[in-house]
N, C-alpha and C positions, 0 to 999 in steps of 0.2 A: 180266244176261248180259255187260255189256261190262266191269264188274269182275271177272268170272270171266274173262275172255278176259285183261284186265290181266296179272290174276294169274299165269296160265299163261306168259305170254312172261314174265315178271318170273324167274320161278319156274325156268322154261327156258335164262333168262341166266344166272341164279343157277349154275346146274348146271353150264354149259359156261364160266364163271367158272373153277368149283373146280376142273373137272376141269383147265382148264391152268394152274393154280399149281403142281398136283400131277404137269405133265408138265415143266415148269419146272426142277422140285426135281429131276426123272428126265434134266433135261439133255437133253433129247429138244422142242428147241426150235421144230422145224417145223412140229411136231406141234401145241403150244401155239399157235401164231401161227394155225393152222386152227380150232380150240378158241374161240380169242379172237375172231376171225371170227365166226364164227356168235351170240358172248356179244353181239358188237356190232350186227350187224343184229339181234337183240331187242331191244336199247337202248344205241341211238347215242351216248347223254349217258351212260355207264359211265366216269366217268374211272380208274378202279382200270383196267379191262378195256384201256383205252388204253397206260396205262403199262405195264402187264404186258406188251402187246402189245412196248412201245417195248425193254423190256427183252431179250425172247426175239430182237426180230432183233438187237438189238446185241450178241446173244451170236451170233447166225450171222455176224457183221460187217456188215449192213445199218444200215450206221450213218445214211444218210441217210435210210432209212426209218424209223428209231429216233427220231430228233429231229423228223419231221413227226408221229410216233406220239404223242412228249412233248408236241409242241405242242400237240395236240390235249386230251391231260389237261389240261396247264396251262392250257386257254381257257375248259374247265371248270370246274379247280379250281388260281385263282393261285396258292395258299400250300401248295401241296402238296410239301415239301422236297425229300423223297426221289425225288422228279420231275425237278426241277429239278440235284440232283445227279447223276442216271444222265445226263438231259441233257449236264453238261458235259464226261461220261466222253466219250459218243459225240462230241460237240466235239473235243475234244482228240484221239480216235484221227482225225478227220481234218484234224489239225494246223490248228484252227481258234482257236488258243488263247486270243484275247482274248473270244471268245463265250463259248468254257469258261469261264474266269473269273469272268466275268459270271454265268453260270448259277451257278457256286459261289458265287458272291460273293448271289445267290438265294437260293439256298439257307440260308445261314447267317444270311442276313435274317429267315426264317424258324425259324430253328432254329439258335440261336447255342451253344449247348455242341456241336454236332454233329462227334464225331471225324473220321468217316470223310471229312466237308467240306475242314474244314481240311486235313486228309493230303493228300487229294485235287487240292484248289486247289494246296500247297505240289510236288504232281509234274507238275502241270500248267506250271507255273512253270520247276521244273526243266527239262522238255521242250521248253519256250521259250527256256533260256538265260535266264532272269534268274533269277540263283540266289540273290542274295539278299533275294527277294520270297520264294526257295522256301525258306531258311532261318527265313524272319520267319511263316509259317505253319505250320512243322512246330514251331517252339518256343511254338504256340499250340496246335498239337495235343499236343502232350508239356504243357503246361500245364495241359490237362485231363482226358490219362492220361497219367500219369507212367511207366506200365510198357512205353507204344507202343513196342516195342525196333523194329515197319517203321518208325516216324517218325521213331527216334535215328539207325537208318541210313539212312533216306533223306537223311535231315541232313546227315550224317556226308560222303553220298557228293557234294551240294550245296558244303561246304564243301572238300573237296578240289578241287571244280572251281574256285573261291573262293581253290586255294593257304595256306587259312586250316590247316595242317598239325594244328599243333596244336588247337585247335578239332573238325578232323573226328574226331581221334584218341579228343578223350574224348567226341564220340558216339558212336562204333563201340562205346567200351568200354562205354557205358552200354547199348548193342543188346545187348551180350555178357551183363551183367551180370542182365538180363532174359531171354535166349537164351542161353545159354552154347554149345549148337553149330549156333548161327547160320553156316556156314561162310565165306559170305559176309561176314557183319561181322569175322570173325576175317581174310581177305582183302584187308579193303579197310583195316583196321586195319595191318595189314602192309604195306600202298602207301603209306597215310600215313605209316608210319614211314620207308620207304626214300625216299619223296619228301623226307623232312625229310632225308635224311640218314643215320636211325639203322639204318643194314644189318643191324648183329647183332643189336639187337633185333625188326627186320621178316625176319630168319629164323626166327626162334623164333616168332613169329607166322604165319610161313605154314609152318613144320611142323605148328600146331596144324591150320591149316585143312586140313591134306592128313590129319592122324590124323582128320577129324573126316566128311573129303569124298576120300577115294586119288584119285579121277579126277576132282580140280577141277585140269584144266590149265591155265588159265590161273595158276593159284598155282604149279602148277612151271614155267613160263616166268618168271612174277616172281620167285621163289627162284635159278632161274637168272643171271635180274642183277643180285639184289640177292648173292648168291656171288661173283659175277663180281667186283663195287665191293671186296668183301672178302679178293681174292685167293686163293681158295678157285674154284680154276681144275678141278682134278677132281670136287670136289661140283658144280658149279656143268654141267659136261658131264654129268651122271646127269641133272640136271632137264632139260637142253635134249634130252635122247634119250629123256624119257619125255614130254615131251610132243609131242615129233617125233612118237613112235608114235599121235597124236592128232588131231596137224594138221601131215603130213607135206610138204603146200603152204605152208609158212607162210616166207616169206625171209626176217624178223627171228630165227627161229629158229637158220637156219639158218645166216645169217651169226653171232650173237652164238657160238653153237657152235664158228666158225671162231676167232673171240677166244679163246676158252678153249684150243682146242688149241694155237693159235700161243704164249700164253703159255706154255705147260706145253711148248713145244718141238719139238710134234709137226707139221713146218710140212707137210707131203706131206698130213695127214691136213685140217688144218684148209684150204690149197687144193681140197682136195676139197667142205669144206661150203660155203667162198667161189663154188666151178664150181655148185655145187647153187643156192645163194642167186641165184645171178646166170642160172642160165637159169630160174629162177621167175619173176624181175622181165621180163625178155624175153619169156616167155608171154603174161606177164600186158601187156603190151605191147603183147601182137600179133606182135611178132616171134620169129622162128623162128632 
């Protein structure tokens, strides 16, 4: 009798297991967490049911509840990687980032080819400001997929903060190269170039990103000054008035806009975007 009653709650955990993997997958995650509830008061010691658990709130954002959810697997089951990585994810969204690390740094303890570890630790990094810890683990993630075109630009985007120009340039191209309308990498490929310097070639690069993305404004605000450096003073007011029409708050806009006019002559008009820029900044201020 008392292995048939076993069986039954086993059998019953079993069930309200699947069913929230499968509410999981449905992104219907509240759901799951109630699911997983119930798997757990059949059997407490379910480390899978734990981490599933950890997983569905840290997709509600219950991130502290997530990491006492992990804890709870990992007390279970220490070597369980992919515990131990979701772990440092919810870390890291509460800007905990040396635990994150640690947690990754677990993780890969356990599971040392593990892409998504690596990537993972190397944006955690990023997000801390040391980038080049975030650079030395994405080129250990691109070590063991060569094709990661998210790790080239994440790189990419690590090294620009780094000023390393050139460097971030041919990760972007290698994201490209793997992604060809990554629009983003084609973007930020284009910053690096005008960062360095090369305007006319980070136009032609952020035309590609707008053929690839029309409404990635921020590529025509940066087309707009990298137009601007190029003297290319009427191109350069089409970008600042399309993406006006986007972020019509924005007072770097709106001033760089007045550049352009005033160069090209039109001083009444670029006054005008100067009175615009300047009662934004005063808003935003507080004053009136």
């Amino acid at each position: 009798m008392q292995d048939f009653l076993r069986l039954q709650v086993f059998l019953q955990a079993k069930f309200c297991f699947q069913q929230a993997v499968r509410l999981i997958k449905a992104k219907n995650h509240a759901a799951a967490i109630t699911s997983l509830d119930k798997t757990l008061k059949c059997k407490p010691d379910y480390a899978a049911a734990w981490s599933q658990r950890g997983l569905a709130q840290g997709s509600l954002g219950q991130h502290e509840a997530a990491i006492a959810s992990f804890d709870k697997a990992l007390a279970l089951r220490p070597d369980a990687d992919w515990t131990w990585h979701n772990r440092g994810i919810a870390l890291g969204k509460l800007g905990r980032y040396f635990e994150a690390v640690n947690s990754f740094e677990r993780a890969i303890e356990f599971n040392p080819d593990s892409v998504i570890a690596w990537h993972n630790r190397g944006i955690t990094f990023s997000d801390w400001g040391r980038y080049e810890a975030a650079v030395a683990s994405f080129d250990r993630t691109v070590k063991l997929r060569p094709d990661a075109y998210w790790a080239w630009y994440n790189k990419g985007l690590a090294l620009l903060r780094l000023k390393r120009y050139e460097e971030a340039l041919n990760s972007f191209e290698q994201a490209i190269e793997f992604n060809p309308n990554c629009a983003n990498a084609w973007h930020y490929r284009s910053t690096a170039l005008s960062e360095w310097g090369r305007h006319q070639q980070a136009v032609v690069s952020f035309n590609r990103t707008l053929e690839i993305q029309p409404e990635h404004y921020q590529a025509w605000f940066s087309r707009g000054v990298a137009l601007g450096k190029l003297g290319c003073h009427q191109a350069a007011l089409l970008s600042f008035d399309k993406y006006l029409q986007a972020y019509p708050s924005d007072y770097w806009a709106w001033h760089n806009r007045g550049i352009a006019l005033e160069q090209m002559g039109r001083r009444q008009e670029a006054n005008e975007s100067y009175s615009r820029a300047v009662a934004i900044q005063e808003k935003r201020m507080g004053r009136e």
